[in-house]
C-alpha positions in Angstrom: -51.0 -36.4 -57.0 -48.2 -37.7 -54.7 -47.5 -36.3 -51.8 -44.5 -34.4 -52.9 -46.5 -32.8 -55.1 -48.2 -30.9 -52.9 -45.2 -29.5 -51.6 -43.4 -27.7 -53.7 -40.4 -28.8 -54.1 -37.1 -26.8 -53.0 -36.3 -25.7 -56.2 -39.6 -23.9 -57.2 -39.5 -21.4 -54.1 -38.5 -18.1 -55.1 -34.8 -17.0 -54.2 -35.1 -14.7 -52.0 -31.5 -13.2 -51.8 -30.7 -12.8 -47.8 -29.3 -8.9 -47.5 -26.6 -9.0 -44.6 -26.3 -5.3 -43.0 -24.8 -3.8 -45.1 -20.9 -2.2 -44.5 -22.6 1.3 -43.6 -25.1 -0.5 -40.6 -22.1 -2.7 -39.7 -19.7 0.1 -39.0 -23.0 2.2 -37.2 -23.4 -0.6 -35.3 -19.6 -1.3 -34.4 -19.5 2.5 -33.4 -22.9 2.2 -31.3 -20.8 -0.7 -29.4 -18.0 1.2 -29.3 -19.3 4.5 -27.8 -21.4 2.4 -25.4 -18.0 1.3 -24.3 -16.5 4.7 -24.2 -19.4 6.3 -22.5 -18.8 3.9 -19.7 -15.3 4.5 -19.9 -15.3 8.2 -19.6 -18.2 7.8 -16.5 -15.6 5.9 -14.5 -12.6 8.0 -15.3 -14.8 11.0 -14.5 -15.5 9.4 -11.2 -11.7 8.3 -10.8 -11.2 12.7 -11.4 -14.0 12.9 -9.4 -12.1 10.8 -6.0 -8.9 12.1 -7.4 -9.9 15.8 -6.6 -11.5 14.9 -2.9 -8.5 13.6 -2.1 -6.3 16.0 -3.4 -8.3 18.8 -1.6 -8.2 16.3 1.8 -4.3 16.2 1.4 -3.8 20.0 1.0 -6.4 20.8 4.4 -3.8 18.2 6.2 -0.9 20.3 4.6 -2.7 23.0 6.1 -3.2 21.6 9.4 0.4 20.5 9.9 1.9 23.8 8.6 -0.4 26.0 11.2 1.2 23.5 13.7 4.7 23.9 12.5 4.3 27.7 12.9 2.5 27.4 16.3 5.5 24.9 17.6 8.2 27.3 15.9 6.4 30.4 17.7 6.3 28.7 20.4 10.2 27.3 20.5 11.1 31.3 19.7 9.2 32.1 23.1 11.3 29.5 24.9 14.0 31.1 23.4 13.4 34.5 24.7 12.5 33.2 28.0 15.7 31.1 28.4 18.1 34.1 27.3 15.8 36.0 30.3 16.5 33.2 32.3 20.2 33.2 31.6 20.8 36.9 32.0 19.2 37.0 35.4 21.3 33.7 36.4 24.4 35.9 35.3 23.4 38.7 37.3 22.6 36.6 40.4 26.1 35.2 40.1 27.6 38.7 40.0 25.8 40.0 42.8 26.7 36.9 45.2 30.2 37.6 43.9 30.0 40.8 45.0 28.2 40.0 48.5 31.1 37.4 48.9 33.9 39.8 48.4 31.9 42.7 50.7 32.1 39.8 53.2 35.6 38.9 52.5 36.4 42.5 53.2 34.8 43.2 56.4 36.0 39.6 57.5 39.6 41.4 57.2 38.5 44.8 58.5 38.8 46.6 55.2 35.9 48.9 55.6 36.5 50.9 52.8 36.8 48.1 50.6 33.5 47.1 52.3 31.9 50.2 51.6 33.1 50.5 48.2 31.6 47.1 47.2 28.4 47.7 49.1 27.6 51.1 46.9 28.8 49.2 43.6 25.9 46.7 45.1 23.8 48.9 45.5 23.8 50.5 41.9 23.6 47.1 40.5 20.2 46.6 41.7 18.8 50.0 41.5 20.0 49.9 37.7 18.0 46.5 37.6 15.0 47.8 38.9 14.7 50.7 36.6 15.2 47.8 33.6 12.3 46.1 35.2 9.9 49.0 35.4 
């Protein structure tokens, strides 16, 4: 026998017909590729929420922060305010008393001593009606 004999030739070997995936494991396996993707792809965007909402919640505590300090400056400017109308009203009531010590002065330098004593009772009431708004 020749050597080719013992080998069958290519012809004699059965067919064997090759059976690609079929359309059904194709598309399974397209879809297992896919939703590997989309798994991963909803993990990160769950993460990305995940950020998203610490630093939403980090922006409204410094919203927070800087409105309690708006309202403690705005308190505190209304305080100011109160203070400086005091301040003012005393001022004013300085002013008229030194006007009225001037004029008291003004009068006795003349020798009007009723005009004097007039002025020095008018004085007088001024500060005892200040006191009682003190007390």
């Amino acid at each position: 026998m020749n050597t080719l004999s013992k080998h069958k030739s290519p012809l004699s070997v059965p067919f064997v017909k090759f059976k690609p995936h079929s359309r059904i494991s194709l598309k399974n396996h397209h879809r297992s590729g896919k939703s590997k993707n989309l798994g991963r792809h909803m993990k990160r965007l769950r993460s990305e929420m995940e950020e998203i909402s610490k630093e939403q919640g980090k922006i409204k505590e410094g919203q927070r922060q800087v409105r309690e300090k708006f309202e403690a400056v705005e308190m505190e400017c209304e305080q100011l305010r109160k203070e400086t109308n005091m301040i003012m009203q005393q001022s004013m009531s300085t002013q008229f008393r030194l006007a009225l010590m001037f004029q008291i002065l003004k009068a006795r330098e003349n020798q009007d001593f009723n005009q004097a004593a007039q002025l020095t009772a008018a004085l007088r009431e001024l500060i005892a009606r200040e006191n009682q708004q003190k007390a």
